[in-house]
C-alpha positions as CSV (number, residue, x, y, z in Angstrom):
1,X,-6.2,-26.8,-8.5
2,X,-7.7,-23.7,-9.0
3,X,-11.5,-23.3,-9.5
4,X,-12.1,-21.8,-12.6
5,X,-14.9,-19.5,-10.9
6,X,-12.5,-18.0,-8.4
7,X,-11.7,-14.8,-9.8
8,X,-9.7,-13.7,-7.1
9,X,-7.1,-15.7,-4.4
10,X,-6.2,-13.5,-1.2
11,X,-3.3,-14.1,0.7
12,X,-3.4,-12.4,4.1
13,X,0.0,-11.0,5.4
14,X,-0.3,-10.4,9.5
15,X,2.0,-10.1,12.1
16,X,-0.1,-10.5,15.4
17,X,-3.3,-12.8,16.4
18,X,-5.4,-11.9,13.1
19,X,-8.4,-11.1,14.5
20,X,-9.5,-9.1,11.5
21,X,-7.6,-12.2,9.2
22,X,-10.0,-14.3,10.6
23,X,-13.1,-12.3,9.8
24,X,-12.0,-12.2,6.3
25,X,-11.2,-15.8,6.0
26,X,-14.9,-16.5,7.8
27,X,-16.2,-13.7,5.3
28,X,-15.2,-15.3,2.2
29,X,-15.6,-19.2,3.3
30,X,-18.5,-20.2,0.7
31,X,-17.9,-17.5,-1.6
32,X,-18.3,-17.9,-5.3
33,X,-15.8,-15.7,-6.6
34,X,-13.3,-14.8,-3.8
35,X,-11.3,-17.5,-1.5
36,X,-8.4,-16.7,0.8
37,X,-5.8,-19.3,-0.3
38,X,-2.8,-18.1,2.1
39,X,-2.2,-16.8,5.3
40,X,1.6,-14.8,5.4
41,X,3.5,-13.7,8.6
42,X,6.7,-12.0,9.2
43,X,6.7,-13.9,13.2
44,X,7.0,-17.6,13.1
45,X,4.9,-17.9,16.3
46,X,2.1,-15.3,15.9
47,X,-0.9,-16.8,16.9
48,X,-2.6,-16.0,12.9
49,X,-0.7,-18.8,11.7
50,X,-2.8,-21.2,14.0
51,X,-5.9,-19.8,13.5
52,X,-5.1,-19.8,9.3
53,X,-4.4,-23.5,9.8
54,X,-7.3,-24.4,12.2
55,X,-9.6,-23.3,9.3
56,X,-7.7,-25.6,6.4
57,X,-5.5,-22.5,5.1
58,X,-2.2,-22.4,4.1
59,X,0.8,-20.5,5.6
60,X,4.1,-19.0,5.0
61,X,6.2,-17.7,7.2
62,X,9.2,-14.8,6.3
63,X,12.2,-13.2,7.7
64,X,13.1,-10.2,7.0
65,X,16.1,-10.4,5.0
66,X,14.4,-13.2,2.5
67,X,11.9,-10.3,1.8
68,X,13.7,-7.2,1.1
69,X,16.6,-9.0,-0.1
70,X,15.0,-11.6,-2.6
71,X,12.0,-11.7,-4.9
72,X,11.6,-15.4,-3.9
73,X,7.9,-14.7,-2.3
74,X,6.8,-13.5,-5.5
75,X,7.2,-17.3,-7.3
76,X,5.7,-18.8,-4.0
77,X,2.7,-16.3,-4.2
78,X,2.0,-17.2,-8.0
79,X,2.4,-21.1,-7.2
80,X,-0.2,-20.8,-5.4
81,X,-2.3,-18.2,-7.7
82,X,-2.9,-15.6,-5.6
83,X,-4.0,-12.9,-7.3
84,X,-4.9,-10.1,-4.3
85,X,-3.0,-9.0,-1.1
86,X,-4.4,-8.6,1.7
87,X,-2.0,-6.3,4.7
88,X,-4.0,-6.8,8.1
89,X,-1.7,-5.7,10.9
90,X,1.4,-6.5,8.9
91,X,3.8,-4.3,10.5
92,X,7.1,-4.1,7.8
93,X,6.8,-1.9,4.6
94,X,5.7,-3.4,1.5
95,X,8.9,-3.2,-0.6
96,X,8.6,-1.7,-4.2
97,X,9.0,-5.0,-6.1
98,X,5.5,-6.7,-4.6
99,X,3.7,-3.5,-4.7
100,X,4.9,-3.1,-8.5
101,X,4.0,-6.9,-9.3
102,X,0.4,-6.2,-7.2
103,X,-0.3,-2.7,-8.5
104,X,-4.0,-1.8,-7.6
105,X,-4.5,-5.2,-6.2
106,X,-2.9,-4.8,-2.6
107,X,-4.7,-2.9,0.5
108,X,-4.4,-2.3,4.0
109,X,-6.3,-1.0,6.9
110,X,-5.1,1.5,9.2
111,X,-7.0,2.6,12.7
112,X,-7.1,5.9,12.3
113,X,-8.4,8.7,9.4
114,X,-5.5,9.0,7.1
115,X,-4.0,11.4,6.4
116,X,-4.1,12.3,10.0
117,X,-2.4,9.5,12.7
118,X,-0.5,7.4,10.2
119,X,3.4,7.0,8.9
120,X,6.2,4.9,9.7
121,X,5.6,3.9,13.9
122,X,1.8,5.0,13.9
123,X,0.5,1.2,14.2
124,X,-1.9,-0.7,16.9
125,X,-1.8,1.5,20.4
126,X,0.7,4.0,19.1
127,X,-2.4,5.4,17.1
128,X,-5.2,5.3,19.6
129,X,-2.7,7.1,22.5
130,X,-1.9,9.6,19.8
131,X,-5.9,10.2,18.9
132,X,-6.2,10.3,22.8
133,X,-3.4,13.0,23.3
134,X,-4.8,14.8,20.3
135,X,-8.4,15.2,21.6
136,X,-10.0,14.8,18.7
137,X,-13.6,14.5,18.7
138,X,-13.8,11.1,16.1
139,X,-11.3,8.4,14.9
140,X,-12.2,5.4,12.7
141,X,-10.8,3.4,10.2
142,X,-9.1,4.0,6.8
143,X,-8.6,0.8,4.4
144,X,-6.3,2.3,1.5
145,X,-4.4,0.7,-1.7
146,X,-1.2,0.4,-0.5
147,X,2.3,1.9,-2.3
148,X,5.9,2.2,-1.6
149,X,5.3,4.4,1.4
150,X,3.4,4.2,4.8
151,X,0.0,4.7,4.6
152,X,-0.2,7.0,1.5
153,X,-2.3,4.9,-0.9
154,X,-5.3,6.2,-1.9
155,X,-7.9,5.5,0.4
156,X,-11.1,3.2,-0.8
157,X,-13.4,3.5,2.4
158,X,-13.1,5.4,6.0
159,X,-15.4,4.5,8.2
160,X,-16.3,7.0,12.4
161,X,-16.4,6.4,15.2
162,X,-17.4,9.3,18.6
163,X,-14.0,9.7,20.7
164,X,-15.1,10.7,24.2
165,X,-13.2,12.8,26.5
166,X,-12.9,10.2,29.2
167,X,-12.0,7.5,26.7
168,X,-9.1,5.4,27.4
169,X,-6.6,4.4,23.9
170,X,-7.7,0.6,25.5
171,X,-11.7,2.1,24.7
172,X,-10.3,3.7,21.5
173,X,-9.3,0.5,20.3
174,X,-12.5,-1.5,21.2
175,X,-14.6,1.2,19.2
176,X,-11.9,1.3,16.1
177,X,-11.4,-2.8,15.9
178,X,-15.3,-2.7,15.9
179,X,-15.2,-1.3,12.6
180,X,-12.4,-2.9,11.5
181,X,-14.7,-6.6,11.7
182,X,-17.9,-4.8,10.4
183,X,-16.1,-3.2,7.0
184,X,-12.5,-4.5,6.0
185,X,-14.0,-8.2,4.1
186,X,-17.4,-6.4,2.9
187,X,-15.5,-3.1,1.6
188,X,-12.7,-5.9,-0.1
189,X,-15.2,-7.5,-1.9
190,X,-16.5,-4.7,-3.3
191,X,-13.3,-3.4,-4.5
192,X,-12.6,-6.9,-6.2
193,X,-15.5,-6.7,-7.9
194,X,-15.4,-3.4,-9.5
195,X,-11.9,-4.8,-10.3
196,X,-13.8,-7.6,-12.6
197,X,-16.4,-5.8,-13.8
């Protein structure tokens, strides 16, 4: 049963450990408006799934083939009246028929500053050894609305951070997931309210 002052119901789609899942599920535990009712992944053994259960949240699990090649997630995600989507670290491409039925109401977050360092492959250390083999002087973070293409939806909020020269991609990553747990659940919430307002 839904409460009738949750505006919003997030499902989270991950594919690894879900650190940055977990901040959001923390994030909006309490909340008056906003509650993450579902944790997706594409691995049946990726450690999110545990964590999503360990704090009383439900989970689905997908193959590949049931997702490109069937709509079926699309009743399972209105059973349970989710309303918002979620992508953190979800590795496969969103196909067109849930970003058509989640228009505007689906967004991911990237560990780099789209446009540059994104696309199909640029993911998790990929990104940070390409920033490092750039030599760049900053990365950061860009959470985006997501479409029927890698990391081309408009972007909502990019957040910096100082690459050094003798930074390792492992250092790169630290300084990157940093901002990841600081901004992805407060810069969601603001986006689902101007939604409602």
């Amino acid at each position: 049963m839904l409460d009738r002052n949750i505006m919003e119901r997030i499902a989270i789609f991950a594919s690894g450990t879900g650190s940055n899942a977990k901040k959001i599920i923390e994030y909006f535990s309490g909340h008056p408006n906003i509650e993450v009712g579902l944790v997706v992944a594409n691995k049946p053994d990726a450690p999110v799934l545990t964590m999503a259960e360990a704090h009383g949240i439900e989970t689905l699990r997908i193959n590949r083939s049931g997702f490109y090649q069937s709509e079926a997630i699309l009743g399972q995600l209105a059973d349970l009246k989710v309303t918002f989507i979620v992508l953190a670290g979800f590795l496969w491409l969103v196909p067109a028929y849930l970003v058509s039925a989640y228009r505007e109401r689906m967004v991911n977050i990237h560990p780099a500053l789209l446009p540059e360092f994104g696309g199909k492959g640029m993911y998790g250390m990929h990104v940070h050894r390409a920033v490092k083999n750039a030599g760049v002087p900053q990365t950061g973070i860009t959470i985006h609305l997501v479409n029927e293409a890698y990391d081309e939806g408009d972007a909502l909020f990019q957040a910096r951070c100082t690459v050094n020269a003798s930074d390792t991609p492992e250092q790169i990553a630290g300084k990157v997931l940093q901002l990841e747990h600081e901004h992805f659940a407060p810069v969601i919430e603001k986006y689902i309210k101007a939604l409602n307002s």
